[in-house]
C-alpha positions in Angstrom: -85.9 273.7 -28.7 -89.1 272.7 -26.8 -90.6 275.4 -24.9 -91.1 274.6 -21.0 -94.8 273.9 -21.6 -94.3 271.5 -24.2 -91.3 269.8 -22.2 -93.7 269.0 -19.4 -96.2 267.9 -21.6 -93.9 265.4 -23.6 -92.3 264.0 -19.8 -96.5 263.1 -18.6 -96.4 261.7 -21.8 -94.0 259.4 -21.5 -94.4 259.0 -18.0 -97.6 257.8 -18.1 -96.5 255.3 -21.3 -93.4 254.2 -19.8 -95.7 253.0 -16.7 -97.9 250.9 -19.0 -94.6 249.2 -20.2 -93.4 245.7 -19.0 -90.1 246.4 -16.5 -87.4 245.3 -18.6 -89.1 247.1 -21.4 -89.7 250.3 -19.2 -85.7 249.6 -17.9 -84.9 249.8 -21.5 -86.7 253.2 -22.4 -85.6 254.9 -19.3 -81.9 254.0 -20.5 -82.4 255.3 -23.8 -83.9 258.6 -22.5 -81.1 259.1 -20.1 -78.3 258.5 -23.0 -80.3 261.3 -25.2 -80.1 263.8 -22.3 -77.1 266.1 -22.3 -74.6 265.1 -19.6 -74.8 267.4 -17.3 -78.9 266.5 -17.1 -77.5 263.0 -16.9 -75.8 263.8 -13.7 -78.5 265.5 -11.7 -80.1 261.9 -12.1 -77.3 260.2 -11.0 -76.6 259.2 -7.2 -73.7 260.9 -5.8 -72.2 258.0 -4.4 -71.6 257.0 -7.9 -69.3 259.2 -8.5 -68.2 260.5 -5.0 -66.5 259.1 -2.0 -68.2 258.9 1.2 -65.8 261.5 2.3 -66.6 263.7 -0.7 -70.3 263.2 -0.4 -69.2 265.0 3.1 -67.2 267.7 1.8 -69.6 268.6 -1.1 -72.7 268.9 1.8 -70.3 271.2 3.6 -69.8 273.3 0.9 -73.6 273.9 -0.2 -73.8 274.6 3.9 -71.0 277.4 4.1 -72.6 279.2 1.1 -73.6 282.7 2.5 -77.6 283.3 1.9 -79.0 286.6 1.1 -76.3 287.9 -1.4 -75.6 291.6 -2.3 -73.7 291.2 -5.7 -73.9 292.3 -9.2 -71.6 289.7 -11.3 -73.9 288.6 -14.0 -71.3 287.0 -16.0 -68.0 285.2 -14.4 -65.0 283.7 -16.1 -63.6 281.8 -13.2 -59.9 280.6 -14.0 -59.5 277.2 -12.1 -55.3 276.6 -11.7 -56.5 272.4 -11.0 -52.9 271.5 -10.6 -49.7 273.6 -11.1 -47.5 270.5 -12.2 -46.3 270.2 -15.8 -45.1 267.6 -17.9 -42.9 270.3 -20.2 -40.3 272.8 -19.6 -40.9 275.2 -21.8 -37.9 277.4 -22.2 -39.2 281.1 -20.9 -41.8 279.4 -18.7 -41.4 280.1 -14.9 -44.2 278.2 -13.4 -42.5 274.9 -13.3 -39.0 275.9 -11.8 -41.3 276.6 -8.5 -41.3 273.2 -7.8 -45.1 273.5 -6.6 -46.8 269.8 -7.7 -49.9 270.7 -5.7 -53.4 269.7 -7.4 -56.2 270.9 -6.2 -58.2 269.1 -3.5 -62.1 267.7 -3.3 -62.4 269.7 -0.7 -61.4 272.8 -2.7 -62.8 271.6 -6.1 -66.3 271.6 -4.4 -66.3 274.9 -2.7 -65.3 277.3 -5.6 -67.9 275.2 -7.7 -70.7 276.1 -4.4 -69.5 279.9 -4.1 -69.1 280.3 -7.5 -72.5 279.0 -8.8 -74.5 280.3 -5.7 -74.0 284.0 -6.9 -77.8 286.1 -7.4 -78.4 287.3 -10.5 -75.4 285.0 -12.3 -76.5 284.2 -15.8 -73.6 283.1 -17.4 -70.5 281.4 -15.9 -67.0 279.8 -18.1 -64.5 277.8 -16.2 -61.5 277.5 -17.4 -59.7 274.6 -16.6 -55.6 275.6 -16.4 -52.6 274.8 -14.9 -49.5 273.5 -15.3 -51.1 271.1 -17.1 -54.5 269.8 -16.6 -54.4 267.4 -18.7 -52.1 265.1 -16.2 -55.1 265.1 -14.1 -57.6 261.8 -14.9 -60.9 262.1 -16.1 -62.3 261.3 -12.5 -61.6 264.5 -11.4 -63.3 266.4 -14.0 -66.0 264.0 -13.9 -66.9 265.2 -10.3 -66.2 268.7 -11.6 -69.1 268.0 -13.5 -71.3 266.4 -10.5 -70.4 269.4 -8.7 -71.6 272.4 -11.5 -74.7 269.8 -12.7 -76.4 270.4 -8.8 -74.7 273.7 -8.0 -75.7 275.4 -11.2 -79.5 277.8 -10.6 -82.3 277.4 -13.1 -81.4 280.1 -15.5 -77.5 280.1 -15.3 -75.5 278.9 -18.5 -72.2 277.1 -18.0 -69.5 276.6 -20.2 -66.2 274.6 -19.6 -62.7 274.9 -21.5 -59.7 273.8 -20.5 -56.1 275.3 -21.8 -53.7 272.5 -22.7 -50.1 271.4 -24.2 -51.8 269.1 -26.4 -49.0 266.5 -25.8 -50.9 263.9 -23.6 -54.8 263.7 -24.5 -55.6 260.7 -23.2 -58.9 258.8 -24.9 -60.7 258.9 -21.5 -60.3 262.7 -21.1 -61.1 263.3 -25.0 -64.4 261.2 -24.0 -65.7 263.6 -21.1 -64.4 266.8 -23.0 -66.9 266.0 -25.8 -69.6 264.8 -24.0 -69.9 268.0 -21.2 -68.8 270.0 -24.7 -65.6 271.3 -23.6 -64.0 274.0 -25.7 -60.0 273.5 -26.2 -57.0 276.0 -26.1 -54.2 274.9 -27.0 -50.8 276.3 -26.2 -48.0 276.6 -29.0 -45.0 278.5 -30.3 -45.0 279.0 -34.3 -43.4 278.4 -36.6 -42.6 274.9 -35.8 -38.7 274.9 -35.6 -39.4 278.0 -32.8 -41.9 275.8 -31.2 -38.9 272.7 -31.0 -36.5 275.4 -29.7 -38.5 276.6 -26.7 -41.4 273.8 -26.2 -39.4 270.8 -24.6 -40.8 267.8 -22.7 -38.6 267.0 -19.6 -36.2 264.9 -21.5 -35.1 268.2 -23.5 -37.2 266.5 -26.9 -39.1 268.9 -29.2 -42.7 268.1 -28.7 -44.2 269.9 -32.3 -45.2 266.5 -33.2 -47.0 265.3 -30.2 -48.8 268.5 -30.0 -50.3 268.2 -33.7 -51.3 264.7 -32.9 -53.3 265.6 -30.0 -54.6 268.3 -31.9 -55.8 265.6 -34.6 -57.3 263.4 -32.0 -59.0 266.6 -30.7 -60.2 267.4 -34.1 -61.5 263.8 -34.7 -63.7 264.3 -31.7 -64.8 267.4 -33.7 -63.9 269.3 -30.1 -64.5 273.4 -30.6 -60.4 273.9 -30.9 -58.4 277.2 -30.9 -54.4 278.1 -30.6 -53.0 280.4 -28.6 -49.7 281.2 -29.4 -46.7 282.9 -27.8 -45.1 286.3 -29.9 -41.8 286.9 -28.6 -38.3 288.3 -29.7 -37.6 284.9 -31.7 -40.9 285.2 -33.5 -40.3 288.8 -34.6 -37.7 287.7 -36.3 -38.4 285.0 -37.6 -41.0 286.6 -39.6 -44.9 287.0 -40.0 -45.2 284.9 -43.5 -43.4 282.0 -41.5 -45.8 282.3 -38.4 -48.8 282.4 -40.3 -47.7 279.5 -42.6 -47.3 277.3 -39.9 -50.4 277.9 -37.9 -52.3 277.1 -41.0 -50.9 274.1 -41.5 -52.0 272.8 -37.7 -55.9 273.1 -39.6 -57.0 275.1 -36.2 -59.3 278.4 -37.6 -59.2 280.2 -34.3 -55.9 281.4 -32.9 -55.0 283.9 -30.2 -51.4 285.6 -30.6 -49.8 286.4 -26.4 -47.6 288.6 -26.4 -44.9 287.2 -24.5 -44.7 288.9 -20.7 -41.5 289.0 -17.9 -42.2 287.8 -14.6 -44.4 289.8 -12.0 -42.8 292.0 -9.5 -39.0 291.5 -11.5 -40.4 293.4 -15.1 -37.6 295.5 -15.3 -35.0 293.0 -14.7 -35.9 290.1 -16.7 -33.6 288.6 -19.4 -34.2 290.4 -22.8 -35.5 287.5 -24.4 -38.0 286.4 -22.1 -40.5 289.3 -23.3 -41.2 291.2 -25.9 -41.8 295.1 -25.4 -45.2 296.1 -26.1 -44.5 298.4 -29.0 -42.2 295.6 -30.7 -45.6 293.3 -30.5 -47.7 295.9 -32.0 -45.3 296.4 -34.8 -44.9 292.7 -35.4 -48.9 292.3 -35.2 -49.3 295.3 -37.7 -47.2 293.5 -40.2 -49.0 290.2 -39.3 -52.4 292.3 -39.9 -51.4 292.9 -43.7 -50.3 289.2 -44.4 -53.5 288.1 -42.4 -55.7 290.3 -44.6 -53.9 289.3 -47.9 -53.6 286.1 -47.6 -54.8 284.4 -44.6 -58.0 285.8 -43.9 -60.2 282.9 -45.2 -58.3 280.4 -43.2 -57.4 282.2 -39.7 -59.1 284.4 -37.7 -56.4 286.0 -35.5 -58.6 287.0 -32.7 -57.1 290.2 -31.2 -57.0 291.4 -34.8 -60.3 290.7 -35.7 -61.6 292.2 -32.7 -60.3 295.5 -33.3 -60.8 295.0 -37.2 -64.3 294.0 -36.5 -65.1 297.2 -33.5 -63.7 299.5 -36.1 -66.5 298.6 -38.6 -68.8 299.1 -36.0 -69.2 295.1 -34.7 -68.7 294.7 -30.4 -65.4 293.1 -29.2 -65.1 289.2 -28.0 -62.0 289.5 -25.7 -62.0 290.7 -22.1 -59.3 292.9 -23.5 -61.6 295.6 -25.4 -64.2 295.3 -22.4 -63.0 297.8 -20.2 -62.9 297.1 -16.3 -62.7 293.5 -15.9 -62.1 293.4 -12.3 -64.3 291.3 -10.4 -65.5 289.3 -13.7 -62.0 287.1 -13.5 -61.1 285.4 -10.7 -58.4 283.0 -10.6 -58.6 280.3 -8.3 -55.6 278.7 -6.8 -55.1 274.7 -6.2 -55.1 275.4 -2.0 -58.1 277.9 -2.4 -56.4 281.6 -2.7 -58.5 284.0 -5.0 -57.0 286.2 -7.0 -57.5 288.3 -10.4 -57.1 287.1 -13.5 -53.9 284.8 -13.9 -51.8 287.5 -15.6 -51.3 289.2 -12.4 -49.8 285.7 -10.2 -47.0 286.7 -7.8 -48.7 290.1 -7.5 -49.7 290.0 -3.5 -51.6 293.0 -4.4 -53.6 291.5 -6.6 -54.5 288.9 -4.5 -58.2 288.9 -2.5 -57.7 286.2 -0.4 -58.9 282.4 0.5 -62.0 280.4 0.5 -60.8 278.4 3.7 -61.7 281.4 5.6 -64.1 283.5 3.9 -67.3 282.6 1.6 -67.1 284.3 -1.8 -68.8 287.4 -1.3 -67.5 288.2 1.9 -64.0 288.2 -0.3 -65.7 290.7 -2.7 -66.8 293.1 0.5 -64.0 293.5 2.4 -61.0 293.2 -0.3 -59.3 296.1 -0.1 -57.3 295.0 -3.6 -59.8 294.0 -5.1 -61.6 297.6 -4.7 -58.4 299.3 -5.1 -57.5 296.9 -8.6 -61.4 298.3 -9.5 -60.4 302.0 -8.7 -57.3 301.8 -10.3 -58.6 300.3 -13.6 -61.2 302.5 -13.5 -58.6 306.0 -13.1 -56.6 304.1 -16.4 -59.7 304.5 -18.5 -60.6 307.6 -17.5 -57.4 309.2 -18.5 -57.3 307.3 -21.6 -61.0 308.7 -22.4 -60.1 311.2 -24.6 -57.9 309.1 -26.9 -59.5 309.0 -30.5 -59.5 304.9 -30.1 -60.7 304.6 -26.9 -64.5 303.2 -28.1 -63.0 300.3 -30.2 -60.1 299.6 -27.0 -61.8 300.5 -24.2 -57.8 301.4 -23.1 -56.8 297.9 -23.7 -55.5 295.1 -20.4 -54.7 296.9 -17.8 -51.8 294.2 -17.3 -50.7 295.0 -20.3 -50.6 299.2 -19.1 -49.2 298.1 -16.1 -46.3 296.3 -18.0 -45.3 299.4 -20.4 -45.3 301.9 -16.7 -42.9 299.6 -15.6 -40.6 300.1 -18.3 -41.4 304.0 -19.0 -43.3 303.0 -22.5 -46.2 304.3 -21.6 -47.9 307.1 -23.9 -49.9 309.8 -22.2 -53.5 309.1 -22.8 -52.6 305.8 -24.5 -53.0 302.4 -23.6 -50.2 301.9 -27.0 -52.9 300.5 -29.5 -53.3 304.1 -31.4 -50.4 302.8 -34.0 -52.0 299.5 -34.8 -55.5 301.0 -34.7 -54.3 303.3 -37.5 -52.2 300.6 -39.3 -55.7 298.5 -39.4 -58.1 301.5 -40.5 -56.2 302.8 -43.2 -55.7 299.3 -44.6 -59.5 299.2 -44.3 -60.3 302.7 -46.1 -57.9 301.3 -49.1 -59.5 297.9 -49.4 -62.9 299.9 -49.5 -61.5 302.3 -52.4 
């Protein structure tokens, strides 16, 4: 990569040849030099009304006006959970999100002032959106297109951006698989394993199994050579089902990096939710020991499971990947609803106390000052990990999500001093000290 210097020296250069040049010829060069820039360089050189409405145009000038100057915050890295629409084209089984009804997509209007609030943040030098839903995919390529617009003049000099979007997989249309490889997207997509589970629980609104749709979206995907990963669902059904038929099936999809949920109840109803719409977090941690062996023995060249090889990796001394193992993550994940609402990170929806409020009628830091849940979410985080401090695991876990500590107080699981990874953390390190014997 040129150094700044050299950058500036090699655009005089070409400036001054590309003025000696005939004007088609000099047309001609400054088209090819756009189309070797990366895209979102291509869009700071674009007009906005080539993209934008008049309206927008409008609405994008209002929201670089409402940003608030002179910030007091800290957040130099954000992961910044945008819920675009809330409408999907499934109806996935344990899935609650769709029986709300709620078809609402996020507006322009909206779009442009998390983008302004967001990237206008002191100090920020790293930022991921995550594009999520529903299902994003059901938006068109337009909309992420401005997305785009809006993060290629928002962004400062000095702040990295990266994009991802969480998906079915079941409609990837060419246009969308276009602008996810040319702003480099990174792809998560959403399954059940093994496949028949998947064809039990994953139905499109007709009632059809969708296993099929979802590994041809994950070839198109592939053929656009998009950075890919799974995350899949571990309930009841996959416990018994078995670890040797999980991990065969995942392998088969050709996708290295796969994330393994445990399957959650509904906020604010944990401890009366149906028996199969969960799995209890010691059940998972069981399940993920066993997976951990079969992983190790068999699997390991061809999966990387990434909770797993977190902790596998922090107990040999390497630094986690997953928000999970960072400790207090409050503040660094804000979800963003499609009428403005800020709230935590999306594991906590239908929690009002987890909520911090609404860009319609305060700036972004102004949320951050006054919430009083989002200090108490801080405080309370904070008083987790402090009593979990003296747990002989607590430097690889970090005491774990504190979703996930909130779910096993709910149903009288917890373990003094213990976020619940102790038995898994021993499963792993003693199946390390005899592979190193």
């Amino acid at each position: 990569m040129l150094k700044p210097a050299e950058s500036n020296a090699l655009a005089d250069a070409l400036s001054k040849f590309s003025q000696a040049l005939p004007d088609r010829d000099r047309a001609a060069l400054d088209r090819l030099l756009f189309l070797g820039l990366p895209g979102h360089d291509q869009l700071k050189l674009v007009s906005p009304g080539a993209i934008l409405a008049p309206g927008e145009i409008a609405a994008f000038d209002a929201a670089k006006a409402r940003v608030e100057p002179n910030q007091n915050t800290k957040t130099h890295s954000l992961v910044v959970i945008l819920k675009a629409t809330r409408r999907c084209n499934l109806r996935c089984t344990y899935c609650r999100a769709w029986r709300n009804d709620d078809s609402h997509d996020m507006s322009f209007e909206v779009l442009a002032e998390v983008m302004a609030q967001t990237l206008a943040l002191p100090r920020l030098k790293h930022v991921e959106f995550i594009w999520h839903g529903g299902e994003v995919t059901l938006l068109e390529s337009a909309f992420f297109l401005k997305a785009m617009f809006l993060q290629s003049r928002l962004k400062q000099s000095g702040t990295r951006i990266h994009n991802s979007i969480q998906t079915n997989g079941v409609r990837i249309s060419e246009p969308l698989l276009q602008l996810f490889q040319h702003y480099e997207f990174s792809v998560g997509v959403s399954i059940d394993a093994p496949r028949q589970l998947h064809d039990s629980l994953r139905l499109n609104k007709a009632g059809r199994p969708t296993w099929d749709k979802v590994r041809s979206g994950i070839e198109a995907m592939r053929a656009k050579e998009l950075p890919l990963a799974l995350l899949c669902v571990v309930g009841p059904k996959t416990v018994e089902l078995g670890a040797e038929a999980l991990l065969n099936d995942l392998v088969g999809l050709n996708v290295r990096d796969v994330g393994l949920l445990n399957m959650v109840p509904e906020n604010g109803c944990e401890c009366r939710a149906p028996a199969d719409s969960f799995i209890e977090w010691r059940e998972y941690l069981d399940f993920m020991a066993e997976v951990y062996t079969l992983w190790q023995s068999r699997f390991a060249d061809r999966l990387v499971l990434r909770e797993l090889d977190d902790l596998h990796r922090s107990l040999q001394g390497g630094q986690p990947t997953l928000c999970y193992f960072a400790g207090n993550c409050a503040g660094h994940y804000l979800t963003f609803e499609p009428d403005g609402r800020v709230a935590a990170c999306d594991k906590y929806v239908g929690l009002p106390e987890f909520g911090f409020g609404s860009l319609k009628n305060r700036s972004l830091p102004d949320l951050f000052r006054v919430s009083g849940n989002l200090k108490s979410a801080k405080s309370d985080i904070e008083d987790g990990m402090s009593e979990m401090s003296g747990c002989p695991w607590y430097e690889v876990c970090q005491g774990g999500c504190p979703h996930d500590r909130r779910l096993t107080q709910a149903f009288g699981t917890a373990e003094p001093g213990c976020c619940g990874y102790a038995p898994l953390l021993e499963h792993i390190a003693t199946h390390q000290k005899a592979a190193q014997t």
